[in-house]
N, C-alpha and C positions, 0 to 999 in steps of 0.2 A: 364169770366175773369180768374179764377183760371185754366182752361185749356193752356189757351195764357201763363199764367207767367210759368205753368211747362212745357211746349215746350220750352218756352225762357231759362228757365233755363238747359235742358237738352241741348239745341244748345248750350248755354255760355256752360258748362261741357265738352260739345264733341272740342269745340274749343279750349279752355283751355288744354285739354288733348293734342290734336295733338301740340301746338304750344308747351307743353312741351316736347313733345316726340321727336318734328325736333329738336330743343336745346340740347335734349341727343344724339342724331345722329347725329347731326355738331360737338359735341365736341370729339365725338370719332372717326367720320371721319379725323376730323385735327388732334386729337394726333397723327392718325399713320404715321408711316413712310415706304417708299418702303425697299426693300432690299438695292438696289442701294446707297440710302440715308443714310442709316446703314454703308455702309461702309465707310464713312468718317470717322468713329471712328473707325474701324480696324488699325493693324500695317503695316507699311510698308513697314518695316526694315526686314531682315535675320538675325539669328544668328544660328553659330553652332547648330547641333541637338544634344541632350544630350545623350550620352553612359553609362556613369560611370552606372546610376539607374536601365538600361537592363540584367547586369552582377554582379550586389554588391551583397552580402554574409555576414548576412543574410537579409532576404527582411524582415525588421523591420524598421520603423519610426515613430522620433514624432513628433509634431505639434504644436508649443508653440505662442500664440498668447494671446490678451490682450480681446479680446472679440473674442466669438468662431465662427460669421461671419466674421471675419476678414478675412479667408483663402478661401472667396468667388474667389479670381484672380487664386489662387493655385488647386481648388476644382477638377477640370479636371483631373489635374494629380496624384489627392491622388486616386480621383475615379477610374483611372485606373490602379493605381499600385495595389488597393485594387481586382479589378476583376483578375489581374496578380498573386496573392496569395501572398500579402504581408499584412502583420500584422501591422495598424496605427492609433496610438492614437493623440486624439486631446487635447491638454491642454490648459487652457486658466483663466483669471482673475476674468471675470465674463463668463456665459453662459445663455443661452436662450430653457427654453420646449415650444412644438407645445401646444396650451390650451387645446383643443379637444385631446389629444391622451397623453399628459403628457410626450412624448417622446424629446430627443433631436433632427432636423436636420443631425449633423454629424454623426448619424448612417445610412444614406444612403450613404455614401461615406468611412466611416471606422467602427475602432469598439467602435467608441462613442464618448464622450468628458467629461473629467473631471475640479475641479477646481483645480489650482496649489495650495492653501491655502486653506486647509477647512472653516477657517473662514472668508475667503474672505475678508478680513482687509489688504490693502497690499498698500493704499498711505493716507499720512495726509490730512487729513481735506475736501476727499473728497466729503463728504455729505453738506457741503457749499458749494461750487465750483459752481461759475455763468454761466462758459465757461470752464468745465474741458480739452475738446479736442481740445483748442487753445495750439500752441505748448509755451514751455519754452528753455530758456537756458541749453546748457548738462549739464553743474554743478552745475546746483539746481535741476536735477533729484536725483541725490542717496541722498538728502537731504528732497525732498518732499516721496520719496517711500523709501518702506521699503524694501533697498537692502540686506542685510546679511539673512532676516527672505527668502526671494522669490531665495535668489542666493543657499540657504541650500539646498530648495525644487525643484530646478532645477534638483542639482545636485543627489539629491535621484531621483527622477526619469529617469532621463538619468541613471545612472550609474546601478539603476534595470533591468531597460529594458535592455538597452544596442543595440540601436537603429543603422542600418549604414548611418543614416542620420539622422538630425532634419530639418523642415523646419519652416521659420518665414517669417516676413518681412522685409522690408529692415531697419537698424538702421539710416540710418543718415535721414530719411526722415519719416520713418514711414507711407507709402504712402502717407499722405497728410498732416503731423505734429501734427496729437494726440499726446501728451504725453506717454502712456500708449503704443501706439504701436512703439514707438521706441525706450522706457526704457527697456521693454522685450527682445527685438532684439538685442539692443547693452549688455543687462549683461547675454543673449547666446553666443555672439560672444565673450563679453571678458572671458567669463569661456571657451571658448572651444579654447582662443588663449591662455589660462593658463594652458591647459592642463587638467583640469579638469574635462571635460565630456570625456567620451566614447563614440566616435563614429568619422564620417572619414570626413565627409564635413557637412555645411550649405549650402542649398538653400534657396534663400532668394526671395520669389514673389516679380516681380517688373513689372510693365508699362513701356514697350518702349517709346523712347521719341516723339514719332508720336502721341500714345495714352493717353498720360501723356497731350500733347498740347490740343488735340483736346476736350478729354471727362473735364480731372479736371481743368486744366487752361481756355481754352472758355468757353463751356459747362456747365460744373458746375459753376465754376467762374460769367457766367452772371446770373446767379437763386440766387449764395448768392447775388450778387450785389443789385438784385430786391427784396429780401427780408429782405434788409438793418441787413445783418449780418457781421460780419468780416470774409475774407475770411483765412481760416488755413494753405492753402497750399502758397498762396502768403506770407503768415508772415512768414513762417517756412523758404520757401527761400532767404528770406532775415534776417531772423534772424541768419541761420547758413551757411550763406553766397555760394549758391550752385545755383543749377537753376534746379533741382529737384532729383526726383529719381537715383539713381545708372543703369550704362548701364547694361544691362543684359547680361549673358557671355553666355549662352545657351537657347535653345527653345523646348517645348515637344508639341508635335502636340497632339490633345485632341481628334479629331474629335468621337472617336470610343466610348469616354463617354460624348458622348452630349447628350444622353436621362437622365443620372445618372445624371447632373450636372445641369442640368435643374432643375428635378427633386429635387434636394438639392434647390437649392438657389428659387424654389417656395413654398417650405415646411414651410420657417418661416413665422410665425405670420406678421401681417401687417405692426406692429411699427418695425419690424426690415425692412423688404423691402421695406421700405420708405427710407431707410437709404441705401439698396444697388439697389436702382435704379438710386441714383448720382455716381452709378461707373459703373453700368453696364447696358449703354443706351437699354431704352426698351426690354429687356429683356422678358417680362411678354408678348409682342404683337408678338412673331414667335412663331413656334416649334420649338424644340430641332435642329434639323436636320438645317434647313435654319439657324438659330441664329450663330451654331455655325461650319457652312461650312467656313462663313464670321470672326468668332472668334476663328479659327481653331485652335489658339497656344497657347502656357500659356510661361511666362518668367521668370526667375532666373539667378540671380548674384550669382553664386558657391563661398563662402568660404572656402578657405583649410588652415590648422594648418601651420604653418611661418615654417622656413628652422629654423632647431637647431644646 
């Protein structure tokens, strides 16, 4: 009897096992997708190819964002102006180290990332906040953040370095209506429409509106729907009355750091890649190579200093 029950029990064991192991191979089977299928979420639009960044003097840039994956859409083209010998820092509100290795991320695409506030204190009441990244009205921004302390320390770093470009994201949208990334964006824009910083244009990352439809509006949009959260980018457009992101005014073809770019955005920690895998479809399922034949571009709405 004690023979029969441990055969029995080693058959349940062996069955149990297989029946769990097809369950992890159906569900990795149906996550993937083809290439083909991938590219529904590619752009489809043209814009001008960028000149100005081939020829500016000197090849210095900064990087001003509100969290330092933020410039996950931009990362292509930092990464390649960085192999081109140009000198770029990354600034940001909060940042993130790898656990294992203590390092930042953005040192594989520049020369690091810092905070804009050593104290990192820089909006009220943050550490309550239920839904800090649901957007707000523009003018209870420079009322909830602390404009004047964060507009100082813009302007100290811009004006030491003395950078021929900064890049952010876009302000009136903050690609999907964070708070935080479109308070940044618009009090670069307004110090550099006041003359205050040193340096020649803003590039501002931004999603074509092919990609803007497909990945954040469907895409993403049906996952918050299913996870019964509010979604930020549909409030945002209808809060500040737009229908999303700003056109992009030029295009930097990336393809030649798609292993660098990869490479970056596989580097964070998990809690962050959870976070850019709602923008950057599957990503983690190609190589570098195939991902980004199909994501070959990166996009930017150039801001230039007003006619005086």
């Amino acid at each position: 009897m004690q023979l029969n029950t441990l055969n029995y029990y080693l058959k349940m064991k062996k069955s149990i096992f297989l029946l769990v192991f097809s369950m992890v191979l159906f569900t990795r089977c149906k996550s993937k997708i083809s290439p083909e299928q991938l590219k529904t979420f590619a752009p489809i639009e043209n814009y001008p190819d960028d000149s100005f960044l081939d020829s500016v003097s000197p090849k210095k840039a900064l990087i001003f964002v509100a969290h330092d994956d933020d410039d996950c859409a931009m990362s292509g083209t930092i990464a390649r102006l960085s192999a081109n010998g140009w000198t770029i820092k990354s600034i940001s509100l909060q940042s993130h180290e790898i656990k294992n290795t203590g390092k930042n991320p953005s040192e594989i695409i520049c020369s690091g990332n810092e905070l804009l506030l050593e104290d990192g204190y820089y909006r009220k009441g943050l550490d309550t906040m239920k839904a800090p990244y649901l957007p707000i009205p523009y003018d209870l921004m420079k009322e909830q953040f602390l404009t004047e302390k964060m507009s100082g320390a813009i302007i100290q770093k811009v004006n030491e370095f003395k950078p021929a470009v900064i890049f952010t994201l876009d302000n009136e949208k903050g690609g999907y209506g964070h708070p935080e990334h479109i308070f940044i964006s618009r009090l670069v824009k307004e110090l550099f429409e006041e003359n205050k910083l040193e340096t020649s244009k803003i590039y501002q990352s931004v999603y074509t509106n092919s990609m803007e439809t497909e990945i954040v509006d469907k895409w993403l949009g049906e996952k918050i729907k299913d996870w019964g959260y509010p979604d930020p980018s549909k409030l945002a457009n209808e809060l500040y009355g737009i229908d999303g992101m700003p056109e992009p005014t030029v295009q930097i073809h990336i393809t030649d750091a798609a292993e660098t770019k990869m490479k970056y955005l596989r580097a964070y920690d998990e809690d962050v890649r959870k976070n850019l895998r709602k923008f950057i479809p599957y990503y983690e399922e190609f190589d570098a190579v195939t991902y980004f034949n199909i994501f070959d571009r990166e996009f930017f709405r150039v801001i230039e200093k007003p006619s005086r």
